[in-house]
N, C-alpha and C positions, 0 to 999 in steps of 0.2 A: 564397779564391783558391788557385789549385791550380797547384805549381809545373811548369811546362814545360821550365826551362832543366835540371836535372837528369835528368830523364828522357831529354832529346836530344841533349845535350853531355857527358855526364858518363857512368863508367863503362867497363868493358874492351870496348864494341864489340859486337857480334851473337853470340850462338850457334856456335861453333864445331863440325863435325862430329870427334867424338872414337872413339877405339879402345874396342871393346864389351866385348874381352876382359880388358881389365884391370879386375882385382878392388881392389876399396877397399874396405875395415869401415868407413869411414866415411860410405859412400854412393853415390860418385861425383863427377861433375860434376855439376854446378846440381842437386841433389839438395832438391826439398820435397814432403815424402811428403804426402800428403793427410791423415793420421792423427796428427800430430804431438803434438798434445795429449792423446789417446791414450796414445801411447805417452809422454808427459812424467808423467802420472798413473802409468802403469803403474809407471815407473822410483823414482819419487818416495816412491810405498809401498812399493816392495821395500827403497828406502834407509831408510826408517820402523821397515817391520818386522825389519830386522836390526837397525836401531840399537837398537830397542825388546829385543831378545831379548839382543844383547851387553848390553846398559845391566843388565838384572836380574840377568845371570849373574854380572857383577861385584859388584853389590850383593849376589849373596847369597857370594862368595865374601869379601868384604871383614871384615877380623878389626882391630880396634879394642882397642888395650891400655887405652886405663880410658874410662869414661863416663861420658854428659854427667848433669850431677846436674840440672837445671830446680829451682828453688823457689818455689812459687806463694805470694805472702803475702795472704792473703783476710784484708782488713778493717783495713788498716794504710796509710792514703792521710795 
């Protein structure tokens, strides 16, 4: 069943004709780019790959005053 009442009642009204010259970084008015997922991929691995680059550079920067000793005891259950 497919709702009707929202679609015809509900909502800020029709398409408004808006000014062309004002600039937004964020897109605009009623702004859905056709490529969206696209561009959510593109964004996604850039966030990846810096996190992945920052993430090493601390690991190899990181200095540790004593370390971890592990003790395997093979054959003592």
């Amino acid at each position: 069943m497919v709702c009707t009442y929202a679609i015809h009642f509900l909502g800020g009204g029709a398409r408004y004709p808006y000014p062309k010259y004002v600039y937004s970084p964020a897109g605009g008015w009623w702004t859905r780019p056709s490529n969206w997922a696209t561009n959510t991929a593109v964004a996604f691995s850039g966030i990846l790959a810096v996190t992945y680059f920052v993430w090493n550079i601390s690991a190899n920067l990181e200095v540790r005053t004593w370390s971890y000793c592990f003790v395997t005891v093979v054959g003592r259950l």
